[in-house]
C-alpha positions in Angstrom: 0.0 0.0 0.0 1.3 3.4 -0.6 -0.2 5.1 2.5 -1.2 4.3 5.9 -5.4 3.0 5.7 -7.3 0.9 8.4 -7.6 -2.4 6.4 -6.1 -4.1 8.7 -8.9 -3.7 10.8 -12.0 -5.5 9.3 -15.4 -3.7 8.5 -17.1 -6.9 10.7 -20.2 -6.8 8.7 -19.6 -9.6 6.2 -19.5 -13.4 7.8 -16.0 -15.3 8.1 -13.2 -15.1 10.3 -11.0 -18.0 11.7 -13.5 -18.4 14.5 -15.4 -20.0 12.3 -13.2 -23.3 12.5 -11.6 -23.2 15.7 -10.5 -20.5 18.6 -8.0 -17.9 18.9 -5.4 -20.0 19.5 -3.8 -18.1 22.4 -1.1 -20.5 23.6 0.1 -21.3 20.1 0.3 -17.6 19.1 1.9 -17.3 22.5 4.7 -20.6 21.2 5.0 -19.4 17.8 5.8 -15.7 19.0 8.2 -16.8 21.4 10.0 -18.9 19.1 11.6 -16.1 17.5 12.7 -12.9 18.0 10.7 -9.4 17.4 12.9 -8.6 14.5 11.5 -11.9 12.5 9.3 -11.4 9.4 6.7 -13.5 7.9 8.5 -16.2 5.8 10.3 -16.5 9.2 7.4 -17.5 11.1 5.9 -19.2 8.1 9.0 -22.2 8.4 8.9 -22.1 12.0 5.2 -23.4 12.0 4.8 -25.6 8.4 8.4 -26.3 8.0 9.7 -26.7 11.7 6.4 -27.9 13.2 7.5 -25.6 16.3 3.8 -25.6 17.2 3.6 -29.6 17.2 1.1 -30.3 14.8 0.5 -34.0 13.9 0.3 -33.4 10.3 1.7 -31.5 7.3 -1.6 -30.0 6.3 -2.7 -29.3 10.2 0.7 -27.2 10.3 -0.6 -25.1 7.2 -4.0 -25.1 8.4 -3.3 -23.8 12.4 -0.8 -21.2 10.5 -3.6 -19.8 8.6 -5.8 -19.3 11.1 -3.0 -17.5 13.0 -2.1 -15.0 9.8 -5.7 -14.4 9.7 -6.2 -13.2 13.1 -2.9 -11.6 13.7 -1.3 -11.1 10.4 1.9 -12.0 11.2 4.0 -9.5 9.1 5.7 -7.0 11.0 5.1 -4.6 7.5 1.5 -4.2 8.5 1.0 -2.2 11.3 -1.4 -3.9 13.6 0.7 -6.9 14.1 4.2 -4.8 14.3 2.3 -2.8 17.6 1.6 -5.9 19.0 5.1 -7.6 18.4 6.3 -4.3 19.8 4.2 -4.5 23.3 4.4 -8.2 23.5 6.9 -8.7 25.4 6.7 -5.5 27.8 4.3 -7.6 29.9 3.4 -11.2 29.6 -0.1 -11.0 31.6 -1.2 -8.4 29.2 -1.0 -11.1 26.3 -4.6 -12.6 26.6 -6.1 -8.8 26.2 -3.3 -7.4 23.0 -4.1 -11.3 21.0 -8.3 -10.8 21.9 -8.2 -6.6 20.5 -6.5 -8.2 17.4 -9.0 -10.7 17.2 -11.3 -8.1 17.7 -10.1 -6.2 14.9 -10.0 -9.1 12.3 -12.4 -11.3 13.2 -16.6 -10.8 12.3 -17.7 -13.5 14.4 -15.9 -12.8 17.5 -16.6 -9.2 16.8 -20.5 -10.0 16.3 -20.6 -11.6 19.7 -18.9 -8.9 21.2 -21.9 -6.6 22.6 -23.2 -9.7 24.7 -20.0 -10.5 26.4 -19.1 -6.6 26.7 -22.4 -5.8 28.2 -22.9 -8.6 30.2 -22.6 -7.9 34.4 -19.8 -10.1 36.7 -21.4 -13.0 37.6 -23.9 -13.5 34.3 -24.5 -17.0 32.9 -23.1 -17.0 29.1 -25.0 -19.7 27.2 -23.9 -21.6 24.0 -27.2 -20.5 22.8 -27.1 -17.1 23.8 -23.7 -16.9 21.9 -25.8 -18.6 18.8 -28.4 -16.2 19.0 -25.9 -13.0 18.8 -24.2 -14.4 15.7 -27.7 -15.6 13.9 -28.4 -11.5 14.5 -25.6 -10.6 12.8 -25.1 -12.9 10.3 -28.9 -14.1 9.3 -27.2 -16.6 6.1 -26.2 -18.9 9.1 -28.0 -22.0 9.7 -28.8 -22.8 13.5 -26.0 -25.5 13.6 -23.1 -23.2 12.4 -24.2 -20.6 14.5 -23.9 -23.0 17.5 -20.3 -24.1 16.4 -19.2 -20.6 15.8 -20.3 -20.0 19.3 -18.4 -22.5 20.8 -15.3 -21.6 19.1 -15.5 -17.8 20.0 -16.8 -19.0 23.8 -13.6 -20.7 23.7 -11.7 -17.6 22.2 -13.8 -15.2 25.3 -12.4 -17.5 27.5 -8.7 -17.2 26.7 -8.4 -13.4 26.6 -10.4 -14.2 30.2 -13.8 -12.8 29.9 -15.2 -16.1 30.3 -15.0 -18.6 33.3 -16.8 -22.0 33.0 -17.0 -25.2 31.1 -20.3 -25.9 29.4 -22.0 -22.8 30.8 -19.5 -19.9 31.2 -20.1 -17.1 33.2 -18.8 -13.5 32.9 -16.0 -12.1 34.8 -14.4 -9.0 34.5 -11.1 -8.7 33.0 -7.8 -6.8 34.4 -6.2 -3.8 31.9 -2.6 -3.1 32.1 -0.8 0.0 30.4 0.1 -1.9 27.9 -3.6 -3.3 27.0 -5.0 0.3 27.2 -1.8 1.8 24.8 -2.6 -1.1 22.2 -6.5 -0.5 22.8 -6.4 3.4 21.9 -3.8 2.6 18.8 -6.7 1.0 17.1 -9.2 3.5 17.7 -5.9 6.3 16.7 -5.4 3.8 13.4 -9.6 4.3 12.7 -8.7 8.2 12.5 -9.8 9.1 15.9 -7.7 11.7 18.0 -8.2 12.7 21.6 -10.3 11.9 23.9 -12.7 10.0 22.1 -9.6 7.4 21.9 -10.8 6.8 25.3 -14.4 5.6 24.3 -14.0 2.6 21.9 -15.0 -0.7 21.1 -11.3 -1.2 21.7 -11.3 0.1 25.5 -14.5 -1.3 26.4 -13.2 -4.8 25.8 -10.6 -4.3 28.2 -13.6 -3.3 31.1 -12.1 -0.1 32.5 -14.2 1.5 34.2 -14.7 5.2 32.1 -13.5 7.1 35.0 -10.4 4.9 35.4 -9.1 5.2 31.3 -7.2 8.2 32.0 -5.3 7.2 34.4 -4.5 3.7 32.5 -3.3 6.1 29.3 -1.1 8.4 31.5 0.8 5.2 32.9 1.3 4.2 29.5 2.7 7.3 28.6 5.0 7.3 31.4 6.5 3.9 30.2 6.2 4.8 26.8 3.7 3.4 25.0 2.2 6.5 23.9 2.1 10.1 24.6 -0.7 11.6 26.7 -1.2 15.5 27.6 -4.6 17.0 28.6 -5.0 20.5 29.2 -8.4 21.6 30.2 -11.2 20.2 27.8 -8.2 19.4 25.2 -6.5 15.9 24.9 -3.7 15.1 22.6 -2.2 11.5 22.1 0.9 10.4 20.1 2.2 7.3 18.9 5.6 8.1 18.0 7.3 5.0 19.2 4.3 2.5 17.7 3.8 4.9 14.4 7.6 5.3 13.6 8.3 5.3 9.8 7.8 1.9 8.1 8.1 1.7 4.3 4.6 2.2 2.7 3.1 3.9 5.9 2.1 7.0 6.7 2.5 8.1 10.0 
């Protein structure tokens, strides 16, 4: 591309995503990243997981098939800018993993994105059926028959229970869970990388999967500006926020 554009982030209306076959795949993402260092590219991690079978898989074609499902969710390619942000915070805090791998999930998956507003909305302590997930994605996605729509619920129940919004076997139930600077810095980059500025980077789709409470996002953002994540000043009714650091110049990108 010849200048910076969302596409990265999907539109969510359409039906698809890797959810549809399986979960997020948190510990393999979690294996395949650590694998390698932050400087490795795509054919890199490509060999690691078909060619290497780092990730274990019984068969050739379940090697090429898990690595799919990983590009699609989290691109892989440190020359698109949603994965190179996450490569970057990665590391800076391994609890934070769950939460950065779920907002990139979020961001390129339609069917964990359509059953977002029940998990997001739901109170600590709420029962989270398999047919209440069915329901939300037979909303948004009406070309569904009632048996895909209870598969694709299982496999993002699964996926809501690795970033750990979800507690439970058959039944889950809703728990709330715990932001870190480096969560909140990743969150606002998206909503910045939609073309928001400001304070309205504070009131996202992005931030309210990470359940911080409204009066308690400024406070995440100005700890993530004093580690350096981001930059954060606010000045009466005025906010500014920067990404220098995240945003630095990448061939083909605008920053």
């Amino acid at each position: 591309m010849t200048e910076f554009d969302d596409r990265d982030i999907i539109e969510g209306s359409s039906p698809g995503g890797a959810n549809t076959s399986g979960s997020m795949l948190l510990p393999t993402l979690q294996s395949l990243l650590s694998s390698l260092p932050a400087s490795a590219n795509f054919d890199d991690y490509e060999r690691q997981a078909v060619e290497f079978n780092v990730l274990g898989r019984d068969s050739f074609e379940g090697r090429k098939r898990t690595f799919r499902a990983l590009r699609e969710m989290y691109l892989l390619d440190r020359d698109r800018i949603l994965f190179r942000a996450l490569r970057d915070l990665w590391v800076e805090n391994p609890l934070a993993q769950p939460l950065l791998a779920g907002l990139s999930v979020l961001a390129r998956d339609s069917s964990f994105r359509a059953t977002s507003p029940l998990i997001l909305t739901a109170k600590p302590g709420d029962t989270i059926t398999n047919g209440m997930m069915a329901d939300s994605l037979g909303n948004a996605f009406p070309g569904y028959s009632r048996p895909s729509t209870e598969k694709i619920g299982r496999n993002t129940a699964a996926s809501w229970s690795q970033t750990g919004h979800l507690v439970g076997r058959t039944n889950k139930e809703r728990v709330l869970v715990t932001a870190t600077p480096v969560s909140m810095s990743y969150a606002m980059f998206l909503g910045h990388l939609q073309g928001l500025r400001g304070r309205p980077l504070l009131d996202t789709l992005w931030v309210d999967f990470l359940d911080v409470p409204t009066g308690e996002r400024e406070a995440l953002a100005l700890e993530g500006a004093r580690k350096g994540y981001l930059e954060y000043k606010s000045g009466g009714n005025v906010v500014e926020v920067g990404f220098r650091h995240l945003l630095r110049p990448m061939a083909g990108v605008r920053t």
